[in-house]
N, C-alpha and C positions, 0 to 999 in steps of 0.2 A: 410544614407540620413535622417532618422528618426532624429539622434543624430544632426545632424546639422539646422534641420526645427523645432528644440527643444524647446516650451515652459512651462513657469511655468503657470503653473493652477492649483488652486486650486478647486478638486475637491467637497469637501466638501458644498461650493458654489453654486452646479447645482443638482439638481433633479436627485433620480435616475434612473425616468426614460430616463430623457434623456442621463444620460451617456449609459444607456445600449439602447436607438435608435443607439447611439453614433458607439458604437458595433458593434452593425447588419449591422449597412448601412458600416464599412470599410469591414466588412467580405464580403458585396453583390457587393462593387464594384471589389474586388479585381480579375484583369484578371483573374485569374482561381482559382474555388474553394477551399479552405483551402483542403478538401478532393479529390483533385484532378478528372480532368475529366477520367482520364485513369484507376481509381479505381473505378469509381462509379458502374459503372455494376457490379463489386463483391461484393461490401457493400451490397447494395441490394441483391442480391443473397442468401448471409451470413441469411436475414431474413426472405427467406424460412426455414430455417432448425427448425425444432420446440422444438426440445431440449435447454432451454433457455443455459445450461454450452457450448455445443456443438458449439452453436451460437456465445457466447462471444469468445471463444476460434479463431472461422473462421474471427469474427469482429478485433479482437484484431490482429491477423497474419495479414491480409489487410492495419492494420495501422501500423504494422513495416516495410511496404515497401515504406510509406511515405518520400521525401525527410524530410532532417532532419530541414531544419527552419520549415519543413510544419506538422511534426511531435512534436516539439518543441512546437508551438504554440498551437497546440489542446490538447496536454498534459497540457500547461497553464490552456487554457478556459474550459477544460473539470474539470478542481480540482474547477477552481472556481464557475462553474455551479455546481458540487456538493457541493459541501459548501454552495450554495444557497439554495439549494432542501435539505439540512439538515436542511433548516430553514424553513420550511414547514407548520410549527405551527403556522406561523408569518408573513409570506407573502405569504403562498397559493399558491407556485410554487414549485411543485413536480417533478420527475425526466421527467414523460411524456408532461408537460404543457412546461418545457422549452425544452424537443424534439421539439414542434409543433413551437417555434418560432427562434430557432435555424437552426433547421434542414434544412430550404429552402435556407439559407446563408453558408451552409459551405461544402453540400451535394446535389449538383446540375449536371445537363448534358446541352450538348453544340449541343445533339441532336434534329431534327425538328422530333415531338411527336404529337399522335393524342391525344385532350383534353383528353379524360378516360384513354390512358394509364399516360398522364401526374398526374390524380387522383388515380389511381394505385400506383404509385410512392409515391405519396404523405406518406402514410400509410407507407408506406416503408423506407421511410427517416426516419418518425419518430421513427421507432420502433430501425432503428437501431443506433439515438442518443439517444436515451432513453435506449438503453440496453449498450452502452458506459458511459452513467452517472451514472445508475446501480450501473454496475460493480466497477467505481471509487466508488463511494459512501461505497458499501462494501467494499472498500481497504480502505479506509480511517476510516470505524469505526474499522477494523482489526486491523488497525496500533495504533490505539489512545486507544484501549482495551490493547494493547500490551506496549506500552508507561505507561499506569496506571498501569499494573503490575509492572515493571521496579522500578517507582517511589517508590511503596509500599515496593519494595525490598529493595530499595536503602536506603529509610527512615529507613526501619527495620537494616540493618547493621549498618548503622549512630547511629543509638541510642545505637545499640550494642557496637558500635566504644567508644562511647562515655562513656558510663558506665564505660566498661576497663581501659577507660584512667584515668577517674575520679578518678578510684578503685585504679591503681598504685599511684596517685599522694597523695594519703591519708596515704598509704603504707609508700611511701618515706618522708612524712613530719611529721607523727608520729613514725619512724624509730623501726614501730612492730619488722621486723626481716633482722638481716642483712644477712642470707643465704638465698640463691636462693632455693627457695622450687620447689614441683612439680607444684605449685598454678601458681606459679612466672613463669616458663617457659613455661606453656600452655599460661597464658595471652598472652606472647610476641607471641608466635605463632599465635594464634586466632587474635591479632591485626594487623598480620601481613597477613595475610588470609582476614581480612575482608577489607583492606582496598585496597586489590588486586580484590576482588570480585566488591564492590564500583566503582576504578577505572572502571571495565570491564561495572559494568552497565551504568554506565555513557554515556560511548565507545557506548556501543547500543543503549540506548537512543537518541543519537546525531547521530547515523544512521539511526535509526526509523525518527524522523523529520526531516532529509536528502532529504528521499527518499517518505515522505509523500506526496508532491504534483505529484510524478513519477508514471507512465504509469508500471506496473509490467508483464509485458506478458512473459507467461511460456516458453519455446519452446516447436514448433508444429510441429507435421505432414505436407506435403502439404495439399491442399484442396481436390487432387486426391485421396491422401491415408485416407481423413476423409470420404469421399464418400464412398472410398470402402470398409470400415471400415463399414460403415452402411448398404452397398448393403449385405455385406455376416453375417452381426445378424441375417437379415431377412430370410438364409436359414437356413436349419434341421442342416450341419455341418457344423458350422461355422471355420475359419481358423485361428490358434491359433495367427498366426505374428499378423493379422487385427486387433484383439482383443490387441493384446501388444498395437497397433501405435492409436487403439484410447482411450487406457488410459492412453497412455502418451502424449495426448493433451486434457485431461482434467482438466480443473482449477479447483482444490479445496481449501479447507480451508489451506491444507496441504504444496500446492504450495504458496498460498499466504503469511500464515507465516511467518514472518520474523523473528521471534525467534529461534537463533538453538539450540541445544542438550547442548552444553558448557554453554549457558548463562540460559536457564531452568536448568539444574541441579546447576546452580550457586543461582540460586532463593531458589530453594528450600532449599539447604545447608542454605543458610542465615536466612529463614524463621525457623528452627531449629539451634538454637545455641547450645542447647546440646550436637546436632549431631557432630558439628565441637568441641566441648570442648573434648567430648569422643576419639574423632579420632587424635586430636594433644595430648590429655594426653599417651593413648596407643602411640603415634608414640617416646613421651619423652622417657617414659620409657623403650625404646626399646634402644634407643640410650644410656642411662643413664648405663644399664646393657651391 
C-alpha cells in the first residue's frame, strides 16, 4: 500500500523537526501500538525488576514475541533513536529524553485507567524505551569497536601483503637467485596466509555492518523461570538448575560479541608477522627433510 501511495520528497527540504512530528504522529495513529496492546502489561512489568542486565534481558524476550513487521520496524527506529542519543553532544537528546517522547507512541494501552495509574505508567514506559535504546546504543558501540579492530587488522596484513609482494617482485627483476631458498618458500606461504586471513576479515567485517542496525537477543529463560531464579538467591540454599537458567539469560559483553575465536586468533597472528614467518619457515623445513 505504502509502495503504491509512493512519493518523492525530499527530505533535506523540511526541518527536522518536523520530520520527526512526522514520526510520532504515524506511530500515534497507527490502530494498534508498534508494541502491541497484548504486551504491554509485560513490558511494564519487565521495569520493576531492578537489576538493569536482568531487566533488558526480560525487555528484550517481550520483543521477540513481537509480530515480525511490528518487530521489524522497532528494530528500525530503535538503531536510529540510538544513533541520535550518540549525538548527544550536539543535539541534547540522550537515551532518556527521547524515552519521554517516544514512549507514549509506540507503548500504550487500550485500557480505561484511573489518572494516577495512567501517571504511573508514564515512568514506566519511559524507562522501558530508554533501557531498549540503552541497550542498542551499547551494541552498536560493541560492533563499531569491533569493526576498528578488524580494520587495523586488515590494514596491518595489507601492508604486510604488500611488502612481500614488493620483496619478490625486486627478487625477480634483479634475478638475485634463481633457486628457491627457504626465504623464497616462506614468502609464498605467508602470502598465501595473509591473504586468507585478509579475505576472512573482510568476511566479518561485512557481517559486523550486517547486523549493525539488528536487535541481538540472546536466548532466554521464560519470565517464570527468571522469577524463580530470583525467588530462590534470596534463600540460604539456593538451587543450583535456577542459578544455571539465570545465567544463561544474562547478557553480557560476552554474548554480545560478535567476534569469534577463529577471527581473534586470526588478528592476533596478523598483528605478529614473525609469528606466522616462524611457523610457515618450521613447517618448510619439515616438508623439505
Amino acid at each position: 500500500m505504502f509502495d503504491a501511495q509512493r512519493l518523492d520528497i525530499d527530505l533535506d527540504h523540511y526541518s527536522v523537526h518536523v520530520l520527526a512530528g512526522c514520526l510520532k504522529l504515524f506511530f500515534r495513529e497507527m490502530p494498534e501500538p508498534l508494541m502491541t496492546y497484548e504486551l504491554y502489561d509485560d513490558f511494564l512489568w519487565a521495569t520493576t525488576v531492578t537489576d538493569p542486565i536482568e531487566r533488558n534481558q526480560i525487555i528484550f524476550n517481550h520483543i521477540s514475541k513481537l509480530p515480525k513487521p511490528n518487530y521489524d520496524l522497532l528494530e528500525r527506529l530503535t538503531f536510529h533513536l540510538a544513533r541520535v542519543a550518540r549525538q548527544e553532544s550536539a543535539n541534547r537528546m540522550n537515551a532518556n529524553s527521547l524515552a519521554i517522547v517516544f514512549a507514549p507512541c509506540i507503548l500504550r494501552t487500550n485500557k480505561s485507567m484511573q489518572m494516577q495509574d495512567k501517571l504511573n505508567d508514564i515512568s514506566k514506559q519511559t524507562i522501558c524505551i530508554e533501557s531498549i535504546i540503552s541497550e542498542q546504543m551499547r551494541q552498536i558501540s560493541d560492533t563499531l569497536n569491533d569493526i576498528d579492530i578488524l580494520d587495523t587488522a586488515c590494514h596491518t596484513a595489507s601492508s604486510r601483503l604488500s611488502s612481500i609482494r614488493h620483496s619478490k617482485m625486486n627478487m625477480h627483476r634483479d634475478a638475485i637467485s634463481v633457486v628457491r631458498t627457504h626465504s623464497n618458500v616462506v614468502d609464498d606461504d605467508e602470502e598465501e596466509y595473509l591473504t586468507q586471513q585478509i579475505s576472512e576479515l573482510i568476511t566479518e567485517k561485512n557481517h559486523l555492518t550486517t547486523i549493525l542496525p539488528t536487535f541481538r537477543i540472546a536466548s532466554a529463560c521464560s519470565d517464570e523461570d527468571i522469577l524463580s531464579s530470583n525467588e530462590n538467591e534470596e534463600m540460604v540454599n539456593t538451587n543450583a538448575s535456577s542459578d544455571e537458567c539465570l545465567n544463561s539469560t544474562v547478557i553480557n559483553n560476552d554474548n554480545i560479541k560478535t567476534l569469534n575465536t577463529k577471527t581473534t586468533k586470526s588478528i592476533g597472528n596478523v598483528n605478529n608477522p614473525n609469528k606466522i614467518s616462524t611457523t610457515n619457515l618450521t613447517k618448510t623445513k619439515d616438508e623439505i627433510h
